[in-house]
C-alpha positions as CSV (number, residue, x, y, z in Angstrom):
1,X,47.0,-6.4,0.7
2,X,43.2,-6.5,1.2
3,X,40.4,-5.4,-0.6
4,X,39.1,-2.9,1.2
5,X,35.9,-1.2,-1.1
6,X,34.9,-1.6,-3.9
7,X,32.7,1.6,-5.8
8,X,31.2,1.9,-8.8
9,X,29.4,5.1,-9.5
10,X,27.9,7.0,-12.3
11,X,28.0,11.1,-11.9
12,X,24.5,12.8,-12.9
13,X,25.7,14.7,-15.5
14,X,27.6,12.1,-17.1
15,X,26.5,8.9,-18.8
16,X,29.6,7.0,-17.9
17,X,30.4,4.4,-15.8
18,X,33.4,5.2,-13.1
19,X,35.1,3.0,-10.4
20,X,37.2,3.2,-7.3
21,X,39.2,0.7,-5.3
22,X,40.7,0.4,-2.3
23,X,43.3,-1.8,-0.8
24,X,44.6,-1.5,2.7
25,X,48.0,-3.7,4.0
26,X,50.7,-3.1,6.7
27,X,52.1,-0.8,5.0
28,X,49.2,1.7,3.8
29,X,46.3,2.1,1.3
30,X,46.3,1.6,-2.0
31,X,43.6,3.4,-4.1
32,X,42.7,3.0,-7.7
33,X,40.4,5.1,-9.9
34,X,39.5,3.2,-12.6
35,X,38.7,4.3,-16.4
36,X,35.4,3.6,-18.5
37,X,36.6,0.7,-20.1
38,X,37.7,-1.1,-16.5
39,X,34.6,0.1,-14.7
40,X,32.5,-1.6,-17.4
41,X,34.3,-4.1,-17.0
42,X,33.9,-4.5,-13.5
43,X,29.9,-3.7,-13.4
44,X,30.2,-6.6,-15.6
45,X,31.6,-9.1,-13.7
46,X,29.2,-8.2,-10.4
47,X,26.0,-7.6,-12.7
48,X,24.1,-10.8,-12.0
49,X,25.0,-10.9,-8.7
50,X,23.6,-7.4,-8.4
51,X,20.5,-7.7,-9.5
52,X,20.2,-10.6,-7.7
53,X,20.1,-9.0,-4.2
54,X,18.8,-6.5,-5.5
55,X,15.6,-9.0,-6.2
56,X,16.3,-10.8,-2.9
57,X,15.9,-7.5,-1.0
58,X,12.6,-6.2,-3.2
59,X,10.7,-9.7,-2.0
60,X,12.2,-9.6,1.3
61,X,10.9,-5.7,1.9
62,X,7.1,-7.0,0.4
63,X,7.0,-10.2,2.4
64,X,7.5,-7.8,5.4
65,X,5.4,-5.5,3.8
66,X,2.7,-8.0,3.5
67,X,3.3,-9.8,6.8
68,X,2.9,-6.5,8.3
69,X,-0.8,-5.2,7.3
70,X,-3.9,-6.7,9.4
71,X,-6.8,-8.4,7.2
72,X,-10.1,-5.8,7.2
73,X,-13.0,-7.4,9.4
74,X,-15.7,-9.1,7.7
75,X,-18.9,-7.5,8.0
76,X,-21.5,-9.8,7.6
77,X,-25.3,-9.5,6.4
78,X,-26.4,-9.2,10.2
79,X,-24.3,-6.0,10.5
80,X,-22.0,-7.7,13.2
81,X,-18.2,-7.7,12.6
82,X,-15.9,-11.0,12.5
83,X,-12.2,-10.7,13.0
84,X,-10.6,-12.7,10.1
């Protein structure tokens, strides 16, 4: 059998953690709803790696962000405009 998803998910009206997985083989799919304690304990194990792409994304979207806006023209004393 294969791991086929992972999900880790918090309901808005409660404050903890919960956790489905999925496996999938030859012979059907396997799902397992995981309690508190286990879904802790899997947020743990993925928690640094999380936050990680998480960061990796964030600087990826303000590079493009960045890349993305054109510098304002330069006015100079004369009144005439210089492109950048």
């Amino acid at each position: 059998m294969k791991l086929k998803s992972l999900h880790v998910y918090k309901n808005y009206d409660d404050a903890d953690y919960r956790a489905r997985i999925e496996f999938e083989g030859a012979h059907g799919t396997v799902e397992l709803q995981l309690n508190k304690q286990l879904s802790e304990k899997m947020l743990a194990v993925c928690a640094d790696e999380i936050v990680a792409s998480s960061k990796e994304v964030a600087e990826n979207m303000t590079a493009t962000f960045i890349d993305s806006q054109l510098a304002p023209a330069i006015e100079h004393h004369d009144g005439a405009e210089q492109a950048p």
